[in-house]
Every structure is written in structure tokens, then in C-alpha cells.
C-alpha positions as CSV (number, residue, x, y, z in Angstrom):
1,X,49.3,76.9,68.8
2,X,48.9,80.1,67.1
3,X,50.2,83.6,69.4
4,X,47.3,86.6,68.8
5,X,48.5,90.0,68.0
6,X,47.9,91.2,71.7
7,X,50.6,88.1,72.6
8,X,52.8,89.4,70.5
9,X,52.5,92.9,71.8
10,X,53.1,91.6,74.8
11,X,56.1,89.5,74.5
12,X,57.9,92.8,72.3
13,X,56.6,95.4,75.0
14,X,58.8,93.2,77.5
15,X,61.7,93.0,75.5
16,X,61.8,96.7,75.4
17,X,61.3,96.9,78.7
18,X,64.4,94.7,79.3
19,X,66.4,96.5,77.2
20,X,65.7,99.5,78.7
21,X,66.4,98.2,82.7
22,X,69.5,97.0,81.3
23,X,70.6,100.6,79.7
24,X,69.7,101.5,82.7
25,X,71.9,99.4,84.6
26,X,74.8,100.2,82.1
27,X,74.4,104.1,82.8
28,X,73.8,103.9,86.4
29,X,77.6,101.4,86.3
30,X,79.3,104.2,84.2
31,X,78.0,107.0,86.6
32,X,79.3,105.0,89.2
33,X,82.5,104.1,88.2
34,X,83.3,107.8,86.6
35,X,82.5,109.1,90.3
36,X,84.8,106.4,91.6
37,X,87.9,107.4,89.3
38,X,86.9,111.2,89.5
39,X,87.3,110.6,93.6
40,X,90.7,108.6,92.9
41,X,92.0,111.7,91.0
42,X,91.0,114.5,93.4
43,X,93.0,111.9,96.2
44,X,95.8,112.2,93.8
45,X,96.0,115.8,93.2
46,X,95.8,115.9,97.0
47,X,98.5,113.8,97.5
48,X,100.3,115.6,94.7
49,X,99.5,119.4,96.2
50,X,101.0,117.5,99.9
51,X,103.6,116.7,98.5
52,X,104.5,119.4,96.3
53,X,104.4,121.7,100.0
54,X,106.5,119.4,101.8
55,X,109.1,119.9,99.1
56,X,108.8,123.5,99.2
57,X,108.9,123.0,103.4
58,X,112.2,121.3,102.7
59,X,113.8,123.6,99.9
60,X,112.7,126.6,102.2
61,X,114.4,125.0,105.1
62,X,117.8,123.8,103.3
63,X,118.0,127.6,101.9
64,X,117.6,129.2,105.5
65,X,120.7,126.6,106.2
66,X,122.5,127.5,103.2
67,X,122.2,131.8,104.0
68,X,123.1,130.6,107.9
69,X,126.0,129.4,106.6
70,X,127.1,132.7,104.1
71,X,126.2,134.6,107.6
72,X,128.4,132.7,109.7
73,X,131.5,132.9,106.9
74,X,130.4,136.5,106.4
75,X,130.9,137.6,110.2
76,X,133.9,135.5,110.5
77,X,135.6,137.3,107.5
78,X,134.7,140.2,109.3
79,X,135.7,139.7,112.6
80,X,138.9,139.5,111.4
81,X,139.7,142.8,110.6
């Protein structure tokens, strides 16, 4: 059994065109996946930029204690003379 030309044709036009689908595929998987781990590093730098301001929060809060304190010893040197 002999294959024609047009056969042929055929047979390569539909391996191209299952090459291509599957390119396809591989882009539309690599689009998805970079949109995945772009999301997963915006939730980071969120995290990060949370965290960052609760720190501050708590610096902010342990140096309002710490110039309480100089007040205190200041007015009690004070009230001394």
C-alpha cells in the first residue's frame, strides 16, 4: 500500500498542528504558573510590609516607654530640690 502526496500532506499538516496545540499548552502552563508565583510574591511583600509596621508599632511604643521613664526620673530629680 503506497501513501499519495495528498496523504502525506495530510499526515505532516497534523503533526504541525500537534506541535503547535502542545506549544500552546506549554505557554498557556508557563503563563499560569508565572501568575501563580508573581501572586505568591506580592502575598509576601505583604506579609513583609505587615510585618515590618508592626515592628515599627512596637519600637514606637517601647520608645514612648523608655522617654516615660527619663520623664518620671527627670521630675523626681527635680522635685527634690
Amino acid at each position: 500500500m503506497t501513501m499519495g502526496i495528498n496523504e502525506m500532506q495530510q499526515i505532516i499538516d497534523s503533526m504541525e498542528s500537534t506541535v503547535r496545540l502542545q506549544n500552546r499548552a506549554r505557554a498557556e502552563r508557563r503563563a499560569r504558573k508565572a501568575e501563580q508565583e508573581q501572586k505568591e510574591f506580592k502575598e509576601k511583600l505583604m506579609r513583609a510590609a505587615v510585618s515590618k509596621m508592626e515592628a515599627d508599632g512596637m519600637a514606637a511604643k517601647v520608645k514612648g516607654s523608655d522617654d516615660a521613664v527619663q520623664r518620671d526620673q527627670l521630675v523626681g530629680l527635680l522635685g527634690g530640690f
